[in-house]
N, C-alpha and C positions, 0 to 999 in steps of 0.2 A: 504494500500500500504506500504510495505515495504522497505526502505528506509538505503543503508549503510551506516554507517560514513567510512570515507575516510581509519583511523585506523584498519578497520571490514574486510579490503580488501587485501588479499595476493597477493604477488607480481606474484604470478602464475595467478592470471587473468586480469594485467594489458596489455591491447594488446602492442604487442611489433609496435617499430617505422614505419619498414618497412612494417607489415601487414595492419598498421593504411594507412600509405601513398597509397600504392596498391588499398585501400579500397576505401580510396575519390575519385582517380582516375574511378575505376569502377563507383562508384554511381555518379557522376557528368556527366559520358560520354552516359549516356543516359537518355530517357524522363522519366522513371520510377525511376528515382533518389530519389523521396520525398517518396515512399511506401517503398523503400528497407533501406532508412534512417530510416522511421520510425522503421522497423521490426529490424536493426541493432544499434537500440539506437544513431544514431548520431543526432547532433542538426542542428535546418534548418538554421541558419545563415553560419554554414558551408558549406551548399548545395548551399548556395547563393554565396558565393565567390568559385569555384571551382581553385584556382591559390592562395590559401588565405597560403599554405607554398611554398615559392620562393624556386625555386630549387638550391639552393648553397648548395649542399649536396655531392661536393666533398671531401674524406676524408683527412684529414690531417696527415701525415705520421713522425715518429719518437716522437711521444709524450713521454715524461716522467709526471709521476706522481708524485705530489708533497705534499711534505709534512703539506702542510698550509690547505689541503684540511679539509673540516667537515666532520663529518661517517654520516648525517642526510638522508634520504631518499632522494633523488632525484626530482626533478619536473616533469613529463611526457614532453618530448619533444613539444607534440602536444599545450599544455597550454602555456609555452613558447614563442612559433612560433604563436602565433593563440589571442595572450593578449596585447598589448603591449603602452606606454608611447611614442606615433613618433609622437610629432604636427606638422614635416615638414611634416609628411602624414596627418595626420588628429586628431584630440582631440579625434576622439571613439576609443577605445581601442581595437575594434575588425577589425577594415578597415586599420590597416597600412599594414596586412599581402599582403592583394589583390593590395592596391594603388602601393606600393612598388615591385611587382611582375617581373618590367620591367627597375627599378632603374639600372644603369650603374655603376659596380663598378670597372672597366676596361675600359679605361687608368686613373691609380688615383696615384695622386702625395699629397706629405708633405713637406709643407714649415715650415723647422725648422731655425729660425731666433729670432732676439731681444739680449739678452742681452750674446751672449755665442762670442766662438773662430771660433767655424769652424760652420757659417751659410750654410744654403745647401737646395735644393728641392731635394728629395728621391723619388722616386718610391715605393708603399705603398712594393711590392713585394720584395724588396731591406729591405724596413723593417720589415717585418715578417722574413727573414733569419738572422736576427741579431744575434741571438737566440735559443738553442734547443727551441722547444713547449715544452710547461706545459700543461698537464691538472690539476685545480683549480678547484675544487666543494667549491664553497662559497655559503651562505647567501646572499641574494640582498630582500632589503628593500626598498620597496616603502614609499612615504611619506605619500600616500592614505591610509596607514593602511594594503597592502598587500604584503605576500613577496614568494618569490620561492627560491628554493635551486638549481645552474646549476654547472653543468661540462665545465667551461669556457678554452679556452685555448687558450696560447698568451705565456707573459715572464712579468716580473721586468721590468716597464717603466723607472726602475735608468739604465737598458743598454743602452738605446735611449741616456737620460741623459749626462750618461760619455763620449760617442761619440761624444754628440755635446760641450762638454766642456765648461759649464758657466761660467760666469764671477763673480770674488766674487760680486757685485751689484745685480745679478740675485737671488731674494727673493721669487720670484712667479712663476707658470708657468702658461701660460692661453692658452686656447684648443678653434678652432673656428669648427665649424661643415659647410659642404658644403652649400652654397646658390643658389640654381637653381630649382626656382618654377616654370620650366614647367616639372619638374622629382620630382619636392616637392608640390603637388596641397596645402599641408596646410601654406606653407609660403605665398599663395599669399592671408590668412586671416592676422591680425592684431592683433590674440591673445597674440604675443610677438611678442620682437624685432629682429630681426632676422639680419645678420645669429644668430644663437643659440651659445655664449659663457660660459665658464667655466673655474672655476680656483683652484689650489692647492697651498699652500705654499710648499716651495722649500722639507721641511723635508718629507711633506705631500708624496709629487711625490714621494722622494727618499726612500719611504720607504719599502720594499719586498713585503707586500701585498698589492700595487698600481702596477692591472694589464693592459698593452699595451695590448688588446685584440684583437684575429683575427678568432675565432673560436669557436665553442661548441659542445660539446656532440661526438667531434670525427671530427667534419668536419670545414668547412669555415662556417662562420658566415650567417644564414642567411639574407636579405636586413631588414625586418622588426626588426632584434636583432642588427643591426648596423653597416652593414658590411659597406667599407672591412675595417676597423678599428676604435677602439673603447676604451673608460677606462671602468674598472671596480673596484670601490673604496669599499672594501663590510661592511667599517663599517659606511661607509655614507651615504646617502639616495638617491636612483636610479637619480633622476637625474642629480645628479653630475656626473654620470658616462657618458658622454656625448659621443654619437654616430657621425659616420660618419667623420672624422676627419680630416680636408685639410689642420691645420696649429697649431704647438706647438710652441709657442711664450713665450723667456724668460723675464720679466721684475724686476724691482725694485720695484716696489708698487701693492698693493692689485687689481688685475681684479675686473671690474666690471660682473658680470655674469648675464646671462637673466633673470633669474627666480628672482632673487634679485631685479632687475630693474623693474622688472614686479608687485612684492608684498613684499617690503623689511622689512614689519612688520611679514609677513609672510615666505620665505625663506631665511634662513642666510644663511652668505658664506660660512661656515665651516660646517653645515649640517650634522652633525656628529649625529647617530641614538642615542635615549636619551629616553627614557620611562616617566624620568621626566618635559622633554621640551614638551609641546601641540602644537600642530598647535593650532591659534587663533579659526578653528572652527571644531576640532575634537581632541579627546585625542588622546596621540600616546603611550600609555601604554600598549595596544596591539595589535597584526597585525592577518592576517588572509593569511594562508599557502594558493597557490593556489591548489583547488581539495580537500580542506579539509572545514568543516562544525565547526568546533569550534576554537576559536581565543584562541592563546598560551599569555604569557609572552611575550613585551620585552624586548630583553637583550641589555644593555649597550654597545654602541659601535657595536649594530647587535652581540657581542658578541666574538668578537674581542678586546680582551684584551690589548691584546700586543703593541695597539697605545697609551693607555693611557697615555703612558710618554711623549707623543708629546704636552700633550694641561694640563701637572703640572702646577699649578699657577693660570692657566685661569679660569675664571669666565664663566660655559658653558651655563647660559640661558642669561648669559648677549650675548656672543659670540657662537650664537644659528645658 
């Protein structure tokens, strides 16, 4: 049996998104679903979630393209949408697509309060117009050792920022993610604390490639990639980039964040991607592309350079 590597594969026979989508549609909507998957290479966990990509696949209009973006290959849509890090849906990586299929991201409001001028509840829709769209093809590193390359689009979470006007005291910023485990079946486990929080230092937030996320690949976010708002930090490690977002809260001291509370031998706050830092029980010196067969390099800072000056002086496996 012959066998591509990922590399082997030109982009002429990568099926495009929309013929993908058409396609599960057909093989799910009838009983002969599993023989026509078979003969069409799809896998049966996909047959088993027929609703496993939520339809937010409205497009998003006036995007500009930005300059922070990578030239690296793209991720396929479908791996994206179909992979994903949601413990309010569920720990398997393959079930938040489906659990999430019916999540409500309409009527959604943002409590921006704590240490600023003009505290405020926003309308998420009020805050996606802040802002032309960006599209941002970044790097995103998991801590698991996997990482994908997306076409994210949103803005500089520094415009949110300046709007709400902090207070010299305001050192931190800390992100709370929605708490409603009859639309969350995984919150109502015990694997963390929930709601799910996360935090940046002030420079962190304010820095241009700290993205206020609302969309990808051209459209709205889908439910399982964190709609309707979301960070995308890409030299940090996925799950600081914390989904769903009901409240950006400014303080003066360091947030405590979930994943910290949960294993703080094992997630620091600062989380910054490091090839030389290990997780306690895997090296993190290389990662594995999704869709691809051989594990690369990684790079420093996910390879993202240009933060480095943020963390001069620091001690970074002390401040891991």
């Amino acid at each position: 049996m012959l066998i591509k590597k990922a590399d082997d594969i030109p982009s002429s026979e990568i099926t495009p998104k929309s013929l993908y989508l058409n396609r599960r549609k057909f093989l799910t909507g009838t009983a002969a679903a599993g023989v026509a998957a078979v003969a069409a290479g799809v896998g049966l966990h996909e047959i088993a979630s027929p609703s496993s990509v939520a339809q937010a696949d409205a497009k998003i209009d006036g995007i500009q393209k930005s300059p922070f973006s990578t030239t690296e290959v793209i991720t396929p849509y479908k791996d994206v949408t179909n992979y994903n890090n949601y413990y309010e849906f569920s720990t398997d990586k393959y079930e938040p697509a489906g659990l999430a299929k019916n999540f409500k991201t309409r009527p959604w409001t943002v409590t921006i309060d704590g240490q600023v001028k003009k505290k405020q509840v926003l309308d998420v829709d009020t805050i996606i117009k802040m802002a032309a769209p960006e599209e941002r093809i970044y790097r995103h590193r998991c801590v698991e050792g996997w990482s994908i390359v997306v076409p994210w689009v949103g803005f500089s979470l520094s415009e949110l920022i300046k709007r709400a006007d902090p207070l010299p005291k305001a050192k931190f910023v800390e992100f709370t993610t929605l708490f409603d485990m009859r639309q969350m079946p995984g919150q109502r486990s015990h694997v963390l604390e929930w709601p799910y929080v996360e935090g940046l230092r002030m420079d962190e937030a304010m820095h241009p490639l700290t993205l206020l996320c609302f969309g990808m690949y051209g459209e709205v976010l889908p439910n399982q990639d964190g709609a309707p708002l979301r960070m995308v930090i890409p030299w940090k490690y996925g799950f600081k980039s914390i989904k769903g977002i009901v409240r950006i809260r400014f303080v003066d001291s360091q947030p405590d964040n979930t994943w910290h509370i949960s294993a703080p031998s094992e997630y620091g706050f600062y989380s910054n991607v490091n090839p030389h830092v290990d997780h306690p029980r895997w090296s993190q010196a290389t990662e594995r592309r999704l869709g691809e067969f051989r594990k690369r390099p990684t790079l420093m800072f996910n390879g993202y350079d240009q933060v480095a000056s943020l963390y001069s002086g620091m001690d970074l496996k002390k401040n891991f």
